[in-house]
C-alpha positions, 0 to 999 in steps of 0.5 A: 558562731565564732568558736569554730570556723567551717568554711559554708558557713552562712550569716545567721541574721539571713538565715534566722529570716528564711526560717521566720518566712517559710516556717511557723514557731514548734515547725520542723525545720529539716536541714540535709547539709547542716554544715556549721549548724545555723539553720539548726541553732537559729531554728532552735533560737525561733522555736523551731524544731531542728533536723539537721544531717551531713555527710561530714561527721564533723559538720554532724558533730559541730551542730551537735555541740552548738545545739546542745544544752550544756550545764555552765557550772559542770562546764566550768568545773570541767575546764577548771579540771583540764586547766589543773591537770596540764598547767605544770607541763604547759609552762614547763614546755614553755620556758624551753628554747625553740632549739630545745623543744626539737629535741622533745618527744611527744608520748601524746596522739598528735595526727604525723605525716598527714598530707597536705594540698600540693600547694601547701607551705608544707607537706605534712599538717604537723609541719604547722605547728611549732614543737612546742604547740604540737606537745602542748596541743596534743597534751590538751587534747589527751587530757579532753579524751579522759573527761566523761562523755557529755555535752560539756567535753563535746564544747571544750573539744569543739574550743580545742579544735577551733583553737588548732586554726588560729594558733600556728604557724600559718595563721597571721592577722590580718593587718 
């Protein structure tokens, strides 16, 4: 559960109970606000059957990546791919000074000028990220886009997107 953060999500060892309680082993379990997913992925732990759909594409999409079976070994090779194909340009980037990485273009999607809260530190989303992690991230996620449809990129994608949370400048640790 803990590679990528939703904001409704519940403890699995309550929800892992409710399931046992009001169902039976090869019982569908229906859940119309799957969130996160737990209902789905503890249902399927149970032996159950899982039906499970939001609104938000992304809570639909998150599910689907942690209830999915994914092969180890093409998962594996995948990240090993991805890891070859961007190493260069990460270090690259790297070494520059924060004054020279202002001066960098980024030729990679990256989402510009999305608004954030009123009460946001900043105005706009890239704004917490530093040059640097915006070319970085942005070749990542470019390079995740070119891999073949399958299980194992919607895993590496749900990673990325779990990453982005904790690795800028307005995430800190707690003390």
């Amino acid at each position: 559960y803990g590679f990528h953060s939703y904001f409704t999500t519940q403890p699995y060892n309550v929800v892992q109970k409710y399931i046992q309680n009001f169902s039976r082993n090869g019982e569908l379990v229906a859940d119309p606000f799957v969130g996160s997913g737990v209902t789905a992925v503890e249902s399927l732990r149970l032996g159950r059957k899982a039906f499970a759909l939001d609104l938000n594409p992304f809570a639909v999409f998150l599910t689907k990546a942690k209830c999915n079976y994914a092969n180890l070994d093409d998962l594996t090779n995948m990240y090993g791919k991805l890891m070859k194909n961007i190493e260069k340009e990460c270090e690259k980037i790297e070494k520059l000074s924060e004054k020279d990485a202002e001066s960098l273009s980024i030729p990679f999607w990256y989402p510009k000028d999305v608004s954030l809260p009123s009460n946001a530190d900043v105005k706009y989303l890239h704004e917490i990220f530093t040059k640097k992690q915006l070319y970085q991230f942005s070749l990542i996620k470019s390079e995740i886009d070119k891999l073949p449809d399958s299980n194992e990129k919607d895993l590496l994608l749900i990673v990325f997107c779990g990453t982005l949370s904790r690795a800028n400048i307005a995430y800190s640790l707690p003390d």
